[in-house]
C-alpha positions as CSV (number, residue, x, y, z in Angstrom):
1,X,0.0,0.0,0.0
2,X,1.2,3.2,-0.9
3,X,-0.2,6.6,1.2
4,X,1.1,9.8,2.1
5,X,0.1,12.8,3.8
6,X,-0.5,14.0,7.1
7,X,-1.8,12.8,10.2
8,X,-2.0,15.2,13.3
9,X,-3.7,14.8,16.7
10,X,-7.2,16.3,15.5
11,X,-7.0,15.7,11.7
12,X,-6.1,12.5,9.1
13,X,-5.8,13.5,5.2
14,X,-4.1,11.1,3.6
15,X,-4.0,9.6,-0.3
16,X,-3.9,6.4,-1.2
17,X,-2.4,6.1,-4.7
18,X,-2.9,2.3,-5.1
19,X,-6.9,3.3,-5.1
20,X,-6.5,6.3,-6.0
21,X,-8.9,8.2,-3.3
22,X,-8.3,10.4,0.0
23,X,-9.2,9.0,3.4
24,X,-9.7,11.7,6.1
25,X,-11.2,13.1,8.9
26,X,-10.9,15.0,12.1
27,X,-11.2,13.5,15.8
28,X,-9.8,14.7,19.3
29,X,-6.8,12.8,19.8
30,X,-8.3,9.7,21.0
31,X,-11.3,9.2,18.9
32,X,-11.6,10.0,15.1
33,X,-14.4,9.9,12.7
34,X,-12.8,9.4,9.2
35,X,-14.1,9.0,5.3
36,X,-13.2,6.9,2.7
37,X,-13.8,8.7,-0.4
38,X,-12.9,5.9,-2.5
39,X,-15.3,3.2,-0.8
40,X,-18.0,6.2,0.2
41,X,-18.2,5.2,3.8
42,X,-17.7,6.4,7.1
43,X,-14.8,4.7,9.3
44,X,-15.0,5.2,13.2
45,X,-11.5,5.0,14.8
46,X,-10.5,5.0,18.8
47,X,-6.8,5.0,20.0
48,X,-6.2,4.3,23.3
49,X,-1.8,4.0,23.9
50,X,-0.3,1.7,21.1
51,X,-3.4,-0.3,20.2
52,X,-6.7,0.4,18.3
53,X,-9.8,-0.4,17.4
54,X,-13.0,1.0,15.2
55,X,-15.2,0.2,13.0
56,X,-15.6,0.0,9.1
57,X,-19.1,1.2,8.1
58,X,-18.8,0.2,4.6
59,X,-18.7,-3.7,5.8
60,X,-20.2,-3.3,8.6
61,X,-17.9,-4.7,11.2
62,X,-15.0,-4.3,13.8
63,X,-11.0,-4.0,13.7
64,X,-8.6,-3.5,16.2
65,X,-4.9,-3.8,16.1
66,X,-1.1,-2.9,17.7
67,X,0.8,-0.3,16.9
68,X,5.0,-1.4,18.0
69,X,7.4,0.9,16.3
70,X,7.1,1.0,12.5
71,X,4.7,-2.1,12.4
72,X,1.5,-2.3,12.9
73,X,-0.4,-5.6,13.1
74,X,-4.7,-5.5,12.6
75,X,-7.2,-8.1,13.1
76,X,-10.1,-7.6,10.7
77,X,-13.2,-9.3,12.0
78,X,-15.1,-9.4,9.0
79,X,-12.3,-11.6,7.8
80,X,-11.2,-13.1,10.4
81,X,-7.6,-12.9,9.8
82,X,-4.4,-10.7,11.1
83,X,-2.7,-8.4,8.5
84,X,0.7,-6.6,9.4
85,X,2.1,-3.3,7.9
86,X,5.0,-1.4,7.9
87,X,5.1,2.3,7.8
């Protein structure tokens, strides 16, 4: 996956150019409510320390994940399998 952009402690605006589509939105530090203009659906994000979790209104179901370093490993319920990344 290929995104850049910026990501601050009240705002996410980022581009993804594999899709080709933003994905953004603004939150208070802890909780964020984003967009995904490529999929047109809302995406509810809460951070609490280095882990995660939120949920994906366009399939209708949880994540949650680990943030350690430059990795970050998610569990997407809707598949029911882990996926890692490194930023």
């Amino acid at each position: 996956m290929s995104v850049d952009g910026a990501v601050q402690s009240s705002k996410v605006d980022v581009y993804d150019y594999v899709r080709g589509c933003h994905f953004g939105g603004s939150g208070d530090g802890v909780s964020f409510d984003l967009y995904d203009y490529g999929e047109s659906h809302h995406v509810e994000l809460t951070l609490s320390g280095n882990r995660f979790e939120g949920f994906d209104y366009g399939s209708s179901s949880h994540f949650s994940g680990e943030i350690s370093g430059t990795e970050i490993s998610l569990y997407d319920y809707e598949k029911g399998d882990h996926f890692n990344y490194r930023i």
